[in-house]
N, C-alpha and C positions, 0 to 999 in steps of 0.2 A: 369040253370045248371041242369044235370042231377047227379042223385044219383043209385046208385047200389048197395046194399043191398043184401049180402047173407042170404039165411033164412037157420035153422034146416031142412028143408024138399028138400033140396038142389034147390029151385029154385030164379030166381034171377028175382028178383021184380025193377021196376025204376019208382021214386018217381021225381016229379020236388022242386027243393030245390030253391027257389028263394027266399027265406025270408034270406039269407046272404047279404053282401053289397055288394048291386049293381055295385062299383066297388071297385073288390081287389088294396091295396096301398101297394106296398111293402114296403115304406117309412115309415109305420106304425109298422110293425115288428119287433121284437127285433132281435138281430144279431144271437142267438141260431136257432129262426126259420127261418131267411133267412138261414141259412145253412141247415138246415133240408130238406127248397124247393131245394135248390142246388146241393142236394144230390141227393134228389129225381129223378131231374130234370135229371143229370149227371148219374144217372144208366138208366133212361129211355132211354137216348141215346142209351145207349148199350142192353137195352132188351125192345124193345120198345112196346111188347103185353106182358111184366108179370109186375106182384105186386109184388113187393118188401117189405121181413119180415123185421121186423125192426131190425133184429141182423143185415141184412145187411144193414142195414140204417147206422146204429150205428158205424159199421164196418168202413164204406164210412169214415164218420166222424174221424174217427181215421188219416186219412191222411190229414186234415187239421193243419198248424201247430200249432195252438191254443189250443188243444184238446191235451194232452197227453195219455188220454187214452178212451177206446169209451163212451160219456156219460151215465150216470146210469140211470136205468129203473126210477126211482123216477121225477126225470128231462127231458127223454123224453117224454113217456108216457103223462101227462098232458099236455107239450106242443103241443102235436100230435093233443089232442081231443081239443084245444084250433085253432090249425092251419083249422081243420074239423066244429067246430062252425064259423068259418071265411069265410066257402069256397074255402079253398085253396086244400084241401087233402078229398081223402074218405078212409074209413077203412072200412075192410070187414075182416070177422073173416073166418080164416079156416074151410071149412067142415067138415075135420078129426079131427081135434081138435082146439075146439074153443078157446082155450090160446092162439092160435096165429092167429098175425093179418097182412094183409098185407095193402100195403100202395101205392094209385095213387095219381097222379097230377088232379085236375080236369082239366077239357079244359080251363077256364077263366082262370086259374093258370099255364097253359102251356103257353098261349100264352102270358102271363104275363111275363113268364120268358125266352118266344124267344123272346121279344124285349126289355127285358132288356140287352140279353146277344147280340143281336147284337152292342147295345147302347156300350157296356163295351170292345167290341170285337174291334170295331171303334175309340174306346177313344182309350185303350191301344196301337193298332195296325192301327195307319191312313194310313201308305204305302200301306195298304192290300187292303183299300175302292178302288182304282186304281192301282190294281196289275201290269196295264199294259200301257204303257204311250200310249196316243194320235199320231197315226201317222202325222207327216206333211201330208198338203195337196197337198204341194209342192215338195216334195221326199227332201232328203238327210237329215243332222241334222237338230234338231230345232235350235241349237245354232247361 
């Protein structure tokens, strides 16, 4: 895995992180931070070269229906730096100001959670895996 590390001097330093476990279990996670990835994961779709602050993290969360309201800094926060001793997340602190943090998927963690979500996408939706029936090879209906 690779790490990216903003410094005070604005340059960006990459460290190889291998001392996580060898391999990410999503199985292992609690349901707070599989949703954290999910979210993550779910805005990288739609911004797929920016970091994402964690208001918009939190924000995300809010449209889950479990969540009433977006979880508290007290309760993210620790699970974030908990998901990032894991391997699954980097944080890197704004250059303008370093109260805020923004938040990636690392690459083990991405591709962790594209074939989860194939897996999920297949379960839910099996008509989908063959969108399109089998021509005969004999022309007219199969029937």
């Amino acid at each position: 895995m690779t790490n990216h590390t903003t410094t005070p001097d604005s340059t960006d330093t990459t460290t190889d992180d291998t001392e996580h476990d060898p391999e990410l279990r999503f199985d292992t996670l609690s349901g707070f931070q599989r949703d954290i990835l999910r979210a993550l994961y779910a805005l990288d779709a739609t911004h797929p070269q920016a970091s994402e602050p964690a208001t918009t993290i939190r924000a995300h969360l809010t449209a889950y229906p479990h969540y009433d309201d977006a979880p508290t800094t007290s309760r993210f926060y620790p699970t974030t730096h908990r998901l990032q001793d894991r391997g699954w997340i980097h944080i890197t602190h704004d250059l303008d100001d370093a109260r805020h943090r923004h938040y990636h998927l690392t690459t083990p963690a991405t591709h962790q959670l594209d074939q989860i979500t194939t897996i999920e996408h297949h379960t839910t939706h099996p008509a989908i895996t063959h969108p399109h029936p089998t021509p005969n090879p004999h022309g007219g209906d199969d029937a």
